[in-house]
C-alpha positions in Angstrom: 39.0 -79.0 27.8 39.4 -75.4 29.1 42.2 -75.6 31.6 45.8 -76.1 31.2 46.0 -77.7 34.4 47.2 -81.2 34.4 44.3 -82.5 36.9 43.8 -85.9 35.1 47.1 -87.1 36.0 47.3 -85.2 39.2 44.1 -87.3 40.5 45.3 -90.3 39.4 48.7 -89.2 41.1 46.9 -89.0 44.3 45.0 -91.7 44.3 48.1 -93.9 43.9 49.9 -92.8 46.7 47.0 -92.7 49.1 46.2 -95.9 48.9 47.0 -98.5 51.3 50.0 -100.1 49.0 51.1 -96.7 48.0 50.9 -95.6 51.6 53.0 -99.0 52.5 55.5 -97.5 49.5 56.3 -94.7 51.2 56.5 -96.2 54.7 58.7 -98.5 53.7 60.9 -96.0 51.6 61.5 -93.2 54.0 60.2 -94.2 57.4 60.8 -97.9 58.0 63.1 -98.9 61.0 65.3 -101.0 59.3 68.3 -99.4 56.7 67.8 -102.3 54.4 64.5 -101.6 54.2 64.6 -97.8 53.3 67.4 -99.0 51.0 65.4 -101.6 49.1 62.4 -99.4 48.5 63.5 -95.5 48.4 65.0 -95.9 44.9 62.0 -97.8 43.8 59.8 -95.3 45.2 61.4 -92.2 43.9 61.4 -93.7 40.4 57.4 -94.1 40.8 57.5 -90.5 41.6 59.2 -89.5 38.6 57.5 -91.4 36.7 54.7 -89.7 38.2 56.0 -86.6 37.6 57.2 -87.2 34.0 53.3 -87.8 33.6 51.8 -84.6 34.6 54.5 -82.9 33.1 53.5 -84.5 29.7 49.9 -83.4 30.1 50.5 -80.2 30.9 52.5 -80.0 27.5 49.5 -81.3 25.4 47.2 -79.6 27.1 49.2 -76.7 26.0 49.3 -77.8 22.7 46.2 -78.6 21.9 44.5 -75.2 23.3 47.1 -73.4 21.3 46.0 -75.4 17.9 42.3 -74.1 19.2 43.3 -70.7 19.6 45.0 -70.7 16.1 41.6 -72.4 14.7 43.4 -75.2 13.3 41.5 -77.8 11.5 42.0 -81.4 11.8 40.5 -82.2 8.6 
């Protein structure tokens, strides 16, 4: 590992929301015709995105940590 950047959960980020049922997620959530629809799903699909982002956010943070126990030279033994 040599990069703080989160691009693990970024990827996988991605790949869930460009696929067809992620793409179907977000269609139904903020552009569907129907106000029940955009109802029913927006919550639902903001909460994925949290989630999402809560994720990334928590790689970052060990990548963090761990390169800082490297830099130390911090032994696990």
């Amino acid at each position: 590992m040599r990069t703080r950047w989160p691009w693990i959960s970024m990827l996988v980020s991605l790949i869930l929301t460009l696929n067809p049922f992620g793409l179907e997620i977000v269609k139904a959530a903020f552009f569907a015709g129907e106000a029940l629809s955009r109802s029913i799903w927006a919550p639902i699909a903001l909460t994925i995105f949290a989630v999402m982002a809560v994720v990334i956010l928590l790689e970052w943070l060990i990548r963090i940590y761990i390169l800082n126990r490297r830099d130390r030279g911090a032994t696990t033994a």
